[in-house]
C-alpha positions in Angstrom: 0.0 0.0 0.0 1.2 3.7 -0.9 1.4 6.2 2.2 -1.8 8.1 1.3 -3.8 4.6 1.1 -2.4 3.6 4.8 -3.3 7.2 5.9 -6.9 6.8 4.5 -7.0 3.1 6.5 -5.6 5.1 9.8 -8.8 7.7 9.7 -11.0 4.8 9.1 -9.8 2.9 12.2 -10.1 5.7 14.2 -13.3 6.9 12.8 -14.4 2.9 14.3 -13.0 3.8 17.6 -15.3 6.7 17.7 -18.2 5.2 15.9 -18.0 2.5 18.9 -18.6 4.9 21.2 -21.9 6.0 19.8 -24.0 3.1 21.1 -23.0 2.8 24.5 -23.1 6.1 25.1 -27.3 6.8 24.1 -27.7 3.4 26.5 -25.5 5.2 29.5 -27.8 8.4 28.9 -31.2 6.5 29.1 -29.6 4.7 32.4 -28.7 8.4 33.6 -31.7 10.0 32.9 -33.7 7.1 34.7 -31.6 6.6 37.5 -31.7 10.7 37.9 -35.6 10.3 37.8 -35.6 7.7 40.9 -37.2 5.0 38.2 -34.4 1.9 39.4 -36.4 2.5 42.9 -39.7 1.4 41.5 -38.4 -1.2 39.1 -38.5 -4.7 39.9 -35.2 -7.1 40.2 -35.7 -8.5 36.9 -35.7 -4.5 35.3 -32.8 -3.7 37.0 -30.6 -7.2 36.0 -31.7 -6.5 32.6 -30.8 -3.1 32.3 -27.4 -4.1 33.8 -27.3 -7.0 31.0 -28.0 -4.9 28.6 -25.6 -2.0 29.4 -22.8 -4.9 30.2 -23.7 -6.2 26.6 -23.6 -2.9 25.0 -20.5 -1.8 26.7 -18.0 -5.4 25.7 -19.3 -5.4 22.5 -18.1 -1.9 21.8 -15.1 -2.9 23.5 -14.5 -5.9 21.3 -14.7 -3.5 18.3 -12.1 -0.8 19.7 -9.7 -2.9 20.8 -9.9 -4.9 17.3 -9.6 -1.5 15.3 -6.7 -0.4 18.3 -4.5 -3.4 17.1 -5.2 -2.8 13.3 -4.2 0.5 13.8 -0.7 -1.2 15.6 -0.3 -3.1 12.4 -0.3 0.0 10.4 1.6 1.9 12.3 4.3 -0.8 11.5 3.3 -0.6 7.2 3.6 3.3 8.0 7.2 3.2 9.4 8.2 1.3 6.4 7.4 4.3 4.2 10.2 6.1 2.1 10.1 9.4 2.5 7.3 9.8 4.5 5.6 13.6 5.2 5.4 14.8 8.6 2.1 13.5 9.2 3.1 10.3 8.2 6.0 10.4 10.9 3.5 11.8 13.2 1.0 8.9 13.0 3.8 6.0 12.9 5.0 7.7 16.4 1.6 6.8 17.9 2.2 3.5 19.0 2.3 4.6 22.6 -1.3 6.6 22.2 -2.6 4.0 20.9 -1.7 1.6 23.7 -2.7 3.9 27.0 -6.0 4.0 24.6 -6.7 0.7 24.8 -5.6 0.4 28.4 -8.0 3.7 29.3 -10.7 2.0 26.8 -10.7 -1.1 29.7 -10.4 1.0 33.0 -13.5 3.3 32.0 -15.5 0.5 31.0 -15.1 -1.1 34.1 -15.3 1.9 36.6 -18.3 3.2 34.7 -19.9 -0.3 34.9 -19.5 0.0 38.2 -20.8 3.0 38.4 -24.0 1.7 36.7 -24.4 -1.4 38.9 -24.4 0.9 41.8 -27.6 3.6 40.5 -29.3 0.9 39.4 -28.9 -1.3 42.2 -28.9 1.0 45.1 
C-alpha cells in the first residue's frame, strides 16, 4: 500500500473507535436520565438485572470493536514506518504506538469503573 492509502486506512480505524462509542453512550444516557428520575427505585429485580445486561452487553461489545480496530491500527503503524520518505504526518501517526496503547488500556479501565458506576444507581 502507498502512504496516502495507509493514511486513508488510519482515519477509518479511528473513525471505528469513535463510531463504537456511539452506542454505548445513548444506552449510558437513558440509564442516567432514569436513575436521575428515581425510576431503578420502583423497578422490579428483573428491570434492573436486565438493564445491567443490557448496558454490560452494550459496553464489551463496543469494547471488542475498539480494541480490534486499536490493534489494526498497531499493524499499520508498523506498514507506516516502512514508508520512504514519509511527510510529517506520516512520521507523526507512525509515532503513535504509545497513544494507541494507553487507549486501549484507558478503553478497559472506563468500561469497568463506569460499569460499576452503573451497577451501583441501578442497584442501590
Amino acid at each position: 500500500m502507498d502512504e496516502k492509502a495507509l493514511l486513508t486506512l488510519w482515519n477509518d480505524k479511528r473513525s471505528a473507535i469513535i463510531k463504537a462509542q456511539l452506542a454505548p453512550s445513548l444506552v449510558l444516557i437513558g440509564v442516567f436520565v432514569l436513575s436521575g428520575y428515581g425510576k431503578f427505585s420502583m423497578a422490579t429485580n428483573q428491570t434492573k438485572y436486565l438493564t445491567l445486561g443490557v448496558v454490560a452487553a452494550t459496553g464489551i461489545l463496543a469494547m471488542i470493536s475498539q480494541y480490534a480496530a486499536i490493534r489494526e491500527a498497531e499493524a499499520l503503524i508498523n506498514d507506516l514506518k516502512k514508508i520512504q520518505n514519509p511527510s510529517a504526518l506520516t512520521k507523526k501517526v507512525a509515532e503513535s504506538r504509545a497513544l494507541l496503547s494507553l487507549s486501549a488500556t484507558a478503553m478497559v479501565a472506563f468500561g469497568i469503573g463506569i460499569f460499576a458506576l452503573v451497577a451501583w444507581a441501578i442497584l442501590a
